[in-house]
N, C-alpha and C positions, 0 to 999 in steps of 0.2 A: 899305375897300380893295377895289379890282377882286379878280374871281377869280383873275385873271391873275397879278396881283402876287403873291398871295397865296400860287398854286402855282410861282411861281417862288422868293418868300424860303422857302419853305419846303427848296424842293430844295436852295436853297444854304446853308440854316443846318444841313440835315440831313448835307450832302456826298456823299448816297446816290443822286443820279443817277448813269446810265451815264456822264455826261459824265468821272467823277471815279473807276469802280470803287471806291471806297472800301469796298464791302460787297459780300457775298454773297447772289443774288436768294433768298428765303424763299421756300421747297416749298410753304409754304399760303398764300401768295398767292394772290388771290382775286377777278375781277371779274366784276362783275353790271351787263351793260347792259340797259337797261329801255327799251323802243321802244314805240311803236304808237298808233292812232290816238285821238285827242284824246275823251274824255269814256269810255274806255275803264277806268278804274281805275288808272293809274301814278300819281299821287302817293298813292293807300292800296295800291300795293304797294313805294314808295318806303320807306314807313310802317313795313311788316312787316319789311323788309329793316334799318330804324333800329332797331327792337327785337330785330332778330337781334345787333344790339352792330355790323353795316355800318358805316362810313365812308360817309354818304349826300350825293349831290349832284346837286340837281335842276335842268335844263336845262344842261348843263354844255357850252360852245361847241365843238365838233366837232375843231377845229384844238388843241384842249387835250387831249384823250383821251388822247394817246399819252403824253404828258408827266406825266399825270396816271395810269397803269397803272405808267410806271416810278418814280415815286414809292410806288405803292403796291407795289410789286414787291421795290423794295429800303429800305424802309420799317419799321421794327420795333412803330409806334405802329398803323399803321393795315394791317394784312394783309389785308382783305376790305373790300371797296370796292364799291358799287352805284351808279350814277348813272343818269337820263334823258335822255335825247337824242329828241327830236321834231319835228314838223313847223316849230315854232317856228324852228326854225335857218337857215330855209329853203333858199336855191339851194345852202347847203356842206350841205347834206344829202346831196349826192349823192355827196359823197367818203367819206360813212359806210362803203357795204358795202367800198369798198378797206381803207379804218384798220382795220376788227375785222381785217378776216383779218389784218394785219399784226400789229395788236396780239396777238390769239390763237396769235399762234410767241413772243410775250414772256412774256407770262401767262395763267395756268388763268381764258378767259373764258367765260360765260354769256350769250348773248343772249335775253331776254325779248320778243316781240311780242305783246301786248294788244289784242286786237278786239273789236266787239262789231256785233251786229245793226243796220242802219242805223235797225230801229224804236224799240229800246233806247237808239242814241246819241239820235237826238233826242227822246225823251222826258226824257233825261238833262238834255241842254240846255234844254231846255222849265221841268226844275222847276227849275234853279239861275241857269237866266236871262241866262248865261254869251254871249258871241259866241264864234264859230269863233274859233281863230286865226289863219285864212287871212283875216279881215277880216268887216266888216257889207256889203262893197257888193253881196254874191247871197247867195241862200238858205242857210241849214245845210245843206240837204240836198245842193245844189252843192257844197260847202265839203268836204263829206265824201266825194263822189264823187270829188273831186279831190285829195285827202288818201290814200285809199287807192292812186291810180297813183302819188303819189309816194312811196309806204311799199311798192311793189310789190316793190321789186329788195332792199329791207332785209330784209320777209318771208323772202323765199326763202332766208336765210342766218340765220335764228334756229333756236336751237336749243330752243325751248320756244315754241310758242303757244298760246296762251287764250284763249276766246273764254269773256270775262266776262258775256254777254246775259243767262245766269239765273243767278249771281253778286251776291249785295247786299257790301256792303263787307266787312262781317264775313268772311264765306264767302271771300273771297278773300285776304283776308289772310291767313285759319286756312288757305286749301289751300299759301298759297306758306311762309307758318312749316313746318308740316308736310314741305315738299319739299326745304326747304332748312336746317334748324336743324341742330348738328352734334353728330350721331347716332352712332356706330359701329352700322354691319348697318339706317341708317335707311330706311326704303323708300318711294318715290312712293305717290300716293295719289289715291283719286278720290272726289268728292261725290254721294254717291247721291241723287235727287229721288224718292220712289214715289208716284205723284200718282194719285185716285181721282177719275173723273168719269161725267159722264153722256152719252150719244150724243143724246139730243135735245137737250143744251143744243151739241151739236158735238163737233168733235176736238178734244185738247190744241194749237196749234199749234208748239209747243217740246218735244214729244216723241220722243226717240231709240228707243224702243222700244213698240208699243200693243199689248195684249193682251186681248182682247173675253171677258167674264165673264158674260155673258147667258145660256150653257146653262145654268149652276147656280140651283136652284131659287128663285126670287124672294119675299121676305117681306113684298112689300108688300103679295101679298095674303093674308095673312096679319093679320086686323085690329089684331089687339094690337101689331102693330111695325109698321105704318104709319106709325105718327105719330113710330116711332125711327129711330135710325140703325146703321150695322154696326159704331158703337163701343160702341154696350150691350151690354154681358155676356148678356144671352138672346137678341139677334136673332147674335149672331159664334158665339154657343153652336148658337144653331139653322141658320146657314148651313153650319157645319163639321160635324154631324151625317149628314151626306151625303157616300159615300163618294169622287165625285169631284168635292170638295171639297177633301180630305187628299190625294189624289192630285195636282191641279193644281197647290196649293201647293206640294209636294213636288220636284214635275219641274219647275218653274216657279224654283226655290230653286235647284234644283241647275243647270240651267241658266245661271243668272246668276252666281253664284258661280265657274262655270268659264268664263265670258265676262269678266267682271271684270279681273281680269289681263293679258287680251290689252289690253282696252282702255287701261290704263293702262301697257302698253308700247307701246301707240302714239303717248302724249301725251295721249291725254283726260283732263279735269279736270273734269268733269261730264256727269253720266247721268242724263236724264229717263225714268223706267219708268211707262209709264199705265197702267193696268184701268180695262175702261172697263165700266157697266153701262147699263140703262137711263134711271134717274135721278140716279145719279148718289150714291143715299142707302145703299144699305146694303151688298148681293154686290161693289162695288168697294171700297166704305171699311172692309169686315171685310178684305178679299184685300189693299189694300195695307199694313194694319197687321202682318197677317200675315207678310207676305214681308218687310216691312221688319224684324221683329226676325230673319227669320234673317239676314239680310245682315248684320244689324249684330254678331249670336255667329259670321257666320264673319271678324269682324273689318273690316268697312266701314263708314264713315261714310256716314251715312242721315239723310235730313231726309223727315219724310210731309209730304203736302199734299192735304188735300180739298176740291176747287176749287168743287163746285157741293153740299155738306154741311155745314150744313144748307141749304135751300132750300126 
């Protein structure tokens, strides 16, 4: 049966449209629209949103939505509702940004916009092999340039964007479970990255934050830890033996820690922190294990990453 039909017997066997007042709208009503550009992550954040116990409905036709909030509005089976809406809709795309706002005087709604780096979407589409849905007859990368003007005027009226680029599926579902599961006192959250490299192999180029660790004393000339790295217990022993060492980490800790929170009252949902050293092997991979467990005891989610370790 069309969707169509479906939300319509539904409404009428339920009696709980406005058409009928029959019922009282429910305080925890709940929707969750899920936007944004194609190879972005919204069907694995449709996902999370399904295992939240959601009411989930993917690509749902534009000119349904309102019919489809007051159902879930005055509804007693289905109180919290997610769906997608995307490029797919096409030309009635552009009636989106008017229906939320109208919808959002009905019910407690949510708009989600999902992005992601032009080099990340089409690598994305590169390994699934997938066409745009804007069609095969011009490149992806057209597809997408033109994708984003018409998600231009949606953008600007979400209330949560993400920019999934360093994001694997996991990670994104565990940050939207996390932000949205129902918590009393539950609080947003953000994905710490603390990534260790080297300056001659380059910069990180997805790095929010770099911090150069070359003044502290180097082990590599040091014969015995040459051949290791700054996750052996003697060469992290013998970097942190040096007083501005314990110092860096310190202020470098605290720092972050009081940056953290701003960030995540801005919307961020990931933070790439580099130390970077010479090679890449030790003074940065002892300094990001370091830092990364305190972020993690002052209660952050922290993922390490040693990009050019070993080498």
């Amino acid at each position: 049966m069309p969707l169509r039909s479906k939300l319509n017997q539904a409404a009428h066997a339920s009696g709980k449209l406005v058409r009928g007042r029959k019922s009282e709208p429910r305080a925890t009503a709940e929707l969750v629209v899920i936007t944004g550009m194609s190879g972005s992550g919204k069907a694995s954040a449709l996902k999370a949103f399904e295992d939240l116990g959601f009411y989930c409905v993917d690509n749902l036709p534009v000119e349904l939505i309102p019919r489809f909030a007051e159902l879930a509005l005055h509804s007693g089976e289905i109180p919290r509702t997610a769906l997608v809406v995307d490029v797919r809709e096409g030309s009635q795309l552009e009636k989106l940004p008017a229906m939320l706002k109208s919808v959002k005087r009905m019910i407690a709604t949510k708009v989600i916009y999902l992005e992601a780096s032009d080099a990340a979407l089409l690598r994305r589409f590169s390994e699934t092999r997938r066409p745009h849905p804007l069609g095969t007859g011009t490149t992806v990368r057209a597809s997408l340039g033109a994708e984003r003007r018409h998600l231009r005027a949606i953008r600007k009226i979400a209330d949560l964007v993400i920019d999934t680029t360093k994001f694997n599926v996991h990670e994104l579902r565990a940050h939207l479970t996390d932000r949205f599961k129902q918590q009393s006192g539950s609080q947003q959250t953000i994905l710490v990255s603390c990534v260790s490299f080297g300056y001659k192999h380059g910069l990180p180029e997805d790095a929010d934050l770099v911090f150069d660790v070359r003044f502290l004393p180097n082990p590599h000339f040091v014969p015995e830890f040459r051949g290791l790295t700054g996750r052996h217990p003697r060469v992290a022993k013998y970097i942190r033996s040096f007083p501005q060492t314990q110092e860096f980490i310190h202020r470098i800790s605290e720092l972050l820690i009081y940056l953290l929170p701003h960030y995540i009252r801005e919307g961020k949902s990931y933070l790439t922190i580099s130390f970077g050293c010479t090679g890449g092997q030790h003074r940065s991979v002892m300094i990001a294990e370091d830092v990364s467990k305190r972020l993690r005891k002052a209660g952050h989610k922290v993922k390490v990453v040693h990009r050019d370790s070993p080498k």
